[in-house]
LUMVEXSE-558555 format. One record per residue (C-alpha): residue in three letters; z, y, x. Coordinates in steps of 0.2 Angstrom, whole numbers, plus 5000, padded with zeros to 4 digits. Each point is the difference from the previous one (the first is absolute). Layout:
BEGIN
ALAZYX ...
This chain:
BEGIN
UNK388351095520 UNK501150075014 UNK499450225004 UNK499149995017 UNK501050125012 UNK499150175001 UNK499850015018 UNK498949834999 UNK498450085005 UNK498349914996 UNK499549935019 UNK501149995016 UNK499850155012 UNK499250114985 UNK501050154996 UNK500550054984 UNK499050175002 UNK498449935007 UNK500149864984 UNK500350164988 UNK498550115007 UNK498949875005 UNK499049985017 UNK498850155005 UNK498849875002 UNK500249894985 UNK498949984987 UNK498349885000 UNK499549935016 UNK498349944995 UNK498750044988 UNK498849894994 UNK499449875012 UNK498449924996 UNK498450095001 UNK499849924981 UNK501450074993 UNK499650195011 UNK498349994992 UNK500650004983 UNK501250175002 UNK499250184998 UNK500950075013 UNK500749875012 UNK500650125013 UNK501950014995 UNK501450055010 UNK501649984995 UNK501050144987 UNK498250054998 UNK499049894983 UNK498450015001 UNK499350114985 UNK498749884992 UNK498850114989 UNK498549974987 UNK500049884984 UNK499749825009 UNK501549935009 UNK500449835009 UNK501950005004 UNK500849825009 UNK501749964998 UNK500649905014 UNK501749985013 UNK500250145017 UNK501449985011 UNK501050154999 UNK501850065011 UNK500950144993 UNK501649985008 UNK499749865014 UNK499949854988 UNK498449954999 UNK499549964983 UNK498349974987 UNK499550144988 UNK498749984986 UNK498650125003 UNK498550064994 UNK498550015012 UNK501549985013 UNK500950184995 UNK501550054996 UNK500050074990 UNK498549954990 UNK498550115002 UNK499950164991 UNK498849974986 UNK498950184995 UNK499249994983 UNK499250104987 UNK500650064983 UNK498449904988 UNK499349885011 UNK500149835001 UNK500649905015 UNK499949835005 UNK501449925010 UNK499849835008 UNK501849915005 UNK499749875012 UNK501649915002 UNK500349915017 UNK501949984995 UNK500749794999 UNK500650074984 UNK499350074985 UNK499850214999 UNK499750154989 UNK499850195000 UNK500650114985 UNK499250175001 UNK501850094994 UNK499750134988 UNK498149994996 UNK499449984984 UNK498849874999 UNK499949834991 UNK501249895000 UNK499149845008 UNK499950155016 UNK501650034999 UNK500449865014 UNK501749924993 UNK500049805001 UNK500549924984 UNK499850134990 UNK498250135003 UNK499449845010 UNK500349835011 UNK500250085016 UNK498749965016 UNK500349835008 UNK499950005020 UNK498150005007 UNK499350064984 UNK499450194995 UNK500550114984 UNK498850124995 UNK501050164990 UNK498750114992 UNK500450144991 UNK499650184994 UNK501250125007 UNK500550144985 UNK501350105008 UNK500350105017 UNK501550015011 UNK501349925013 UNK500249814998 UNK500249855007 UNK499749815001 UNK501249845006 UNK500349834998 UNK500849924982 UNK500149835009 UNK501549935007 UNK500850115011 UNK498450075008 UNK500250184997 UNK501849995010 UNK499049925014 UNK498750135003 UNK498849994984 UNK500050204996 UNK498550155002 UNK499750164991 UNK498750074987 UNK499250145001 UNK498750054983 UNK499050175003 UNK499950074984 UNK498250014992 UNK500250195000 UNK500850135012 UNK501549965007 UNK501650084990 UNK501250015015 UNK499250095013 UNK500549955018 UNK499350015022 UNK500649835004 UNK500549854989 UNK501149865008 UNK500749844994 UNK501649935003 UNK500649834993 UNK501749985000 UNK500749795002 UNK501449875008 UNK499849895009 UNK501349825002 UNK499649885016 UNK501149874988 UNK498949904989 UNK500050094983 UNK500649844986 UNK501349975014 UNK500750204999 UNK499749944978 UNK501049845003 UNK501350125010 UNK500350114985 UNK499949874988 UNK501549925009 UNK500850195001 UNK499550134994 UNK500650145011 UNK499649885017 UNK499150165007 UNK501350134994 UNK500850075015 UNK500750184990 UNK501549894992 UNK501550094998 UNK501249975015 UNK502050055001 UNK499350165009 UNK499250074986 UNK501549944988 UNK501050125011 UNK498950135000 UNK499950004982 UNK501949984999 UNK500250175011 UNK498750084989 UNK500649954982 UNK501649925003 UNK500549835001 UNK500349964981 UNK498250044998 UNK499349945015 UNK500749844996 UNK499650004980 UNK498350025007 UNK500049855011 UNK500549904988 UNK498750034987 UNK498849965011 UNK500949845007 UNK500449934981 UNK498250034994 UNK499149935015 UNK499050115002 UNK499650145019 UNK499950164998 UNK498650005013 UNK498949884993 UNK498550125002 UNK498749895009 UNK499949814999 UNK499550005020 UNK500450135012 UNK499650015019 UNK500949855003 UNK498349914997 UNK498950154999 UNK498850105011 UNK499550164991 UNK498350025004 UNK498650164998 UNK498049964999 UNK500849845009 UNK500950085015 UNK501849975001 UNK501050175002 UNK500049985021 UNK498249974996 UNK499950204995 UNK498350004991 UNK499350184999 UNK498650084989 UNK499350155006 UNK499650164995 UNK499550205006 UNK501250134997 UNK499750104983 UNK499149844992 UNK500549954982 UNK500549805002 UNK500049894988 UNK501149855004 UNK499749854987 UNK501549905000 UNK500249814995 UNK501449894996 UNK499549855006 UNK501849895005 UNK500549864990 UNK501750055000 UNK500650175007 UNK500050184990 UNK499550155011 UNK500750175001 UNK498750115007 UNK500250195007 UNK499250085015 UNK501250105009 UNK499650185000 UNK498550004988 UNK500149994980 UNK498849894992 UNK499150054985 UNK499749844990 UNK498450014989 UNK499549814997 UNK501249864995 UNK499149824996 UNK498250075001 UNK500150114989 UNK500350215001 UNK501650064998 UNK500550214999 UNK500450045016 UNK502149995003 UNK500550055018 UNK501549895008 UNK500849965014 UNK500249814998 UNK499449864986 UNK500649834998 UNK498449874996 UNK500449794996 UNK498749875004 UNK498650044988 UNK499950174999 UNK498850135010 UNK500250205004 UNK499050115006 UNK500850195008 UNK498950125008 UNK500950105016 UNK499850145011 UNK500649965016 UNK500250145013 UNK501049935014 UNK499349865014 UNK501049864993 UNK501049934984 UNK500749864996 UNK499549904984 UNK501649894995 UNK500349884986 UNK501549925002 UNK500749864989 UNK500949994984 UNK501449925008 UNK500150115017 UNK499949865011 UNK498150045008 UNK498850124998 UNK497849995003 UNK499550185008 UNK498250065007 UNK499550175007 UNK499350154992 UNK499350095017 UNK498550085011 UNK499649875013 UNK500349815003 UNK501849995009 UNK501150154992 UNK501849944991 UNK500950104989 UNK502149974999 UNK500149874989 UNK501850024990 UNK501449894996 UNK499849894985 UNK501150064986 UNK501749914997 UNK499849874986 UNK501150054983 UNK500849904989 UNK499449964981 UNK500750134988 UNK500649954985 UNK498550054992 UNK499049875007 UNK500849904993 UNK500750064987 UNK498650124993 UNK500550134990 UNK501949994995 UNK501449915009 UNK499949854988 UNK498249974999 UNK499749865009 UNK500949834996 UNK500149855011 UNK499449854995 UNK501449845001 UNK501149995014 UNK500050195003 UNK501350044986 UNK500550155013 UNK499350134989 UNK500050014981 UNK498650074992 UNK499050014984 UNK499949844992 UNK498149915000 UNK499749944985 UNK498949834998 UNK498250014998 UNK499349894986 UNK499049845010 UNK498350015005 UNK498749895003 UNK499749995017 UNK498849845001 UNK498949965014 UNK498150055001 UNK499049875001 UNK499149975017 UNK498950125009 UNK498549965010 UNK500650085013 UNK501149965015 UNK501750075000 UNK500450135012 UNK501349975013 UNK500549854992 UNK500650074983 UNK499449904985 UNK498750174993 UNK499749884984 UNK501950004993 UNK500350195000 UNK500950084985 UNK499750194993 UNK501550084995 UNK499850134989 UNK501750094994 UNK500350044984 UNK501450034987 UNK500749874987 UNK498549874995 UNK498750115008 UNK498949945012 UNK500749985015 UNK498850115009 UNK500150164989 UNK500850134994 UNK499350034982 UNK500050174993 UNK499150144992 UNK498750105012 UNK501450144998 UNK501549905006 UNK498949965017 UNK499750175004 UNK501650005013 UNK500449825010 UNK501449934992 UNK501549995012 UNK501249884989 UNK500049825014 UNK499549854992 UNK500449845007 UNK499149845000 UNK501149864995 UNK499149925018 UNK501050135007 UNK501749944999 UNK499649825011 UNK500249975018 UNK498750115008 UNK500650154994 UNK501850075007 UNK500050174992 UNK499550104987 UNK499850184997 UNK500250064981 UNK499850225004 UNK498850025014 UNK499850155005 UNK497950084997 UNK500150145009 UNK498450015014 UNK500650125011 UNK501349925009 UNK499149955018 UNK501249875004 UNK501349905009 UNK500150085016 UNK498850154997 UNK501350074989 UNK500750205004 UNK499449965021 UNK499550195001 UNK498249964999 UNK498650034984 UNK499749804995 UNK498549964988 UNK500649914984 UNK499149934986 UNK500250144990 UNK499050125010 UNK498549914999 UNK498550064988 UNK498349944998 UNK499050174996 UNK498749894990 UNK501249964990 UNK500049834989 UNK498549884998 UNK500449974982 UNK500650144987 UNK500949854987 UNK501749995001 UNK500849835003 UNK499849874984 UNK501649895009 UNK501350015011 UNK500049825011 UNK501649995012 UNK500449905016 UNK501549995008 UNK500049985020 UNK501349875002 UNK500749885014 UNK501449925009 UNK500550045018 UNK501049845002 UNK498849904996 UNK498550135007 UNK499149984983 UNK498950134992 UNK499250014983 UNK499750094985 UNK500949984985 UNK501249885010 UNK498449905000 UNK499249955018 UNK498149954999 UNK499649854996 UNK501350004986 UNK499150134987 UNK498250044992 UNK499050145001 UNK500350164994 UNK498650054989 UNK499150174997 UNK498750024984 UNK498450065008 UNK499750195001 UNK501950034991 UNK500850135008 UNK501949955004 UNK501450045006 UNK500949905015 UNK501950055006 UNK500949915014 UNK501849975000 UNK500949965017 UNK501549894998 UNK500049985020 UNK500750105013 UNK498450005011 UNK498350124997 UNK498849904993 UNK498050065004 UNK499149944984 UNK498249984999 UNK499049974986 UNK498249935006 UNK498450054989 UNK500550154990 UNK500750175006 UNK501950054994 UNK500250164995 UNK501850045005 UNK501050124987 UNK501550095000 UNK501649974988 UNK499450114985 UNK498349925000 UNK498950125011 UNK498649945011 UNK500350025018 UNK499049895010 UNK498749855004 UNK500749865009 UNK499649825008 UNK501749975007 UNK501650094993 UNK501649985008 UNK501449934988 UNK501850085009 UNK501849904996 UNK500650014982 UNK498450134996 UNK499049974984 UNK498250065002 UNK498450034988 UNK498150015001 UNK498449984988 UNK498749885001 UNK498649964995 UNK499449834997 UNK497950015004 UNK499949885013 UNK499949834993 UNK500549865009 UNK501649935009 UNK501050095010 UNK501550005012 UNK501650124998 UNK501349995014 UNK501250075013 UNK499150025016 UNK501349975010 UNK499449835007 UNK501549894996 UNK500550064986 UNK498349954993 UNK500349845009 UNK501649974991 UNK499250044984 UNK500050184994 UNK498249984993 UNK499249994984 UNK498149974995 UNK499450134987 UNK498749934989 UNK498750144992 UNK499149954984 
């Protein structure tokens, strides 16, 4: 497919910076509109940037169509009660609530509660925890609520949650309060696309990097040519050129397509929380894109992080923190001036959402200049040594360690599930992966309790890795959690990393891991497919966890891209590369040639989903079904 020209901009007479920041004015233009559908919300008053906070243990929440403009093309979101985002649901650490979904949708629906322990027929995924929620019918979700924190809800239909199907969660604990705040705000970051999502899918499935407008141009080969010389300017080119692969494939969509968006408000849109000078605020973040990594700093003020994922964390002070779709932080500040600017730009540099920290309604604080985009060093691709990583066939560039073939595995088909497949992946012909050595299991790493006490860190590869949608493989990723990433790297400023988070509680289970089961994050940029193991969804089966064993988990990137990975039903206890507890997770970020580890424990029975939550690459099949039994 031919590269559009990168002055094509979306709609005639629509400039290119009133498409990036949005219209002051866009957003949701109507609410609900029958006096039915109003009766059935607690708090229908809304105006947009604001969701209403919907409080108690009985709930009736209506999925349906608004009309919505964000940069002066009208479009159609999916909302909730008519907000976006959703409404802010407030609950309670030990009671039970009761959520009605009434779907007023053509198509069928669901709502996953991201991050909440519950059971798994709650847990809202169609095809595999249940069959979804047909158009004009209601779902009744009814759980106890066992934890306390910062969460949120979306969409795991189609691509609802990319349309407008997003809201936080806030759980009062049943005790005091642990972090201790005068004003509590919550901001939910997003994108937005006026283009019809499968149509952006069918985009990148044709190519890839059909959104990448950071490609290398003759400038920068110059500029690297005055800086290091043209032999190596030139060397570096070419490695580049003969593997096929860009250097600056950081984000699979950029602004091109993109609006940024905070609490719904594009950045000309300037939402604004409020507070009284010498107040302690808390500021509950969300990642609610589909597709877009944020990095976050207020200019001017450090941020004291003290909750990641809903759960505590010892307060680390920074001046900025990267967060993937998935993932929720909490930082408490002490602002002292009128006005600051709250800016998460993207991954890739092309946009940025922004709201304002200030006194009064109407103040703006300067907002700065996004960051220039970097390059991919060679140890994301790489990982730890300059021959780690070997491309699969046709990228004979680089030579490398040589990957041995796995004995065979049988990877036959489940047999069919009652449910509906989800987003039209056959959920019944899934296939668990389960590494191993020699004639082991393919799932496992079998060893003595002793031999588990440190993640191993030797690769091994699936023999479904080496196929067709799989272009790269890394043998010596790197394990270190303190590196804060492409772009964050040395920029002057204190960065949060994985490595300086702590949950002071400590583990939830004192047994050290029985097993070691190892995924690899795999894919193919030229044919946009994503997978794990080299196999998409709908080619494998289930992963499965013994009940109550206690296990450990590592992820393997063979991409070039971050991958936020989220386990649904059970906590993941992140460790570091000796073994040591550092963390409880929902959603852990998975960075370029990086090979991660965490503890589980398998009490939830049931059947669960496990996947990438950037939205297409879910789509395209990084997705597994882990079965506990």
């Amino acid at each position: 497919m031919p590269r559009r020209s990168p002055f094509l901009l979306p709609s005639p007479g629509l400039s290119r910076r009133r498409f990036v920041q949005g219209l002051a004015a866009g957003g949701v233009l109507t609410g609900l509109s029958t006096p039915a559908l109003m009766a059935m919300t607690q708090d229908a008053k809304t105006r947009h940037g604001a969701a209403p906070v919907l409080r108690g243990n009985a709930f009736d929440l209506v999925i349906a169509e608004s009309p919505v403009n964000f940069t002066g093309k009208p479009g159609m979101a999916t909302t909730i009660n008519g907000s976006l985002p959703a409404p802010t649901l407030r609950w309670r650490e030990g009671e039970t609530v009761t959520i009605r979904v009434h779907n007023r949708l053509r198509e069928a629906t669901s709502i996953h509660w991201h991050g909440i322990i519950l059971p798994y027929q709650m847990d809202g995924v169609p095809g595999i925890s249940f069959a979804g929620i047909p158009p004009g019918e209601t779902f009744t979700y009814r759980f106890k609520v066992q934890q306390s924190g910062s969460y949120w809800y979306h969409s795991h239909s189609g691509m609802q949650e990319l349309t407008g199907m997003y809201g936080a969660i806030i759980i009062d604990p049943a005790g005091p309060e642990t972090i201790q705040a005068d004003r509590d705000h919550v901001l939910v970051f997003s994108d937005w696309t006026d283009e019809d999502p499968m149509r952006v899918f069918t985009k990148l499935k044709s190519q890839g990097d059909y959104y990448n407008y950071n490609q290398p141009t003759v400038f920068d080969f110059f500029r690297d040519a005055a800086q290091d010389g043209f032999g190596a300017a030139f060397d570096k080119r070419k490695m580049w050129n003969e593997m096929r692969m860009s250097p600056t494939d950081l984000a699979d969509l950029s602004s091109q397509t993109l609006t940024y968006l905070a609490n719904g408000v594009t950045p000309a849109g300037n939402w604004t929380a409020l507070f009284r000078p010498g107040e302690r605020v808390r500021l509950r973040m969300v990642n609610g894109a589909g597709n877009s990594f944020y990095d976050v700093r207020i200019p001017g003020l450090k941020m004291q992080v003290v909750h990641v994922d809903g759960v505590d964390v010892e307060p680390v002070t920074v001046d900025e923190f990267r967060f993937g779709p998935g993932e929720t932080i909490d930082v408490l500040v002490q602002p002292s001036d009128e006005a600051y600017t709250i800016f998460a730009q993207a991954m890739d540099r092309t946009g940025y959402a922004r709201a304002t920290l200030a006194v009064r309604e109407g103040l703006q604080a300067p907002v700065p200049a996004l960051d220039p985009a970097q390059w991919l060093a060679m140890t994301d691709m790489m990982g730890a040594m300059d021959h780690g990583a070997q491309p699969a066939a046709g990228h004979g560039a680089m030579t490398g360690m040589t990957h041995g073939a796995m004995p065979g595995m049988d990877h036959s088909a489940m047999a069919g599930m009652d449910c509906k497949p989800m987003m039209g992946m056959n959920h019944g012909a899934m296939a668990g992966m389960q590494h191993g050595a020699g004639a082991m299991n393919h799932s496992q790493h079998a060893a003595s309790a002793s031999g588990l006490a440190v993640p191993s860190t030797t690769a091994r590869h699936a023999r479904t890795e080496y196929g067709p949608s799989t272009d790269m493989r890394v043998d010596m990723a790197r394990t270190n959690l303190d590196d804060p990433g492409i772009g964050l790297r040395n920029n002057g400023r204190r960065v949060l990393t994985l490595a300086d988070l702590h949950t002071p509680s400590g583990p939830m289970d004192a047994r050290g891991p029985g097993r070691e089961v190892e995924l690899h994050l795999t894919g193919n940029m030229e044919r946009y497919s994503w997978s794990l193991d080299g196999l998409e969804f709908g080619k494998s089966s289930p992963v499965h966890f013994r009940h109550n064993e206690r296990l450990r988990v590592i992820l393997h990137n063979d991409t070039m891209m971050t991958h936020p990975m989220h386990l649904h039903g059970m906590w993941s206890e992140l460790e570091s590369p000796d073994g040591k507890f550092l963390a409880r997770r929902h959603t852990l970020p998975v960075q370029p040639a990086q090979r991660i580890s965490f503890l589980v424990t398998a009490d939830a029975l049931g059947r669960w989903a496990w996947h990438c939550h950037l939205m297409f690459h879910m789509d395209a099949g990084m997705f597994r079904e882990v079965v506990v039994s």
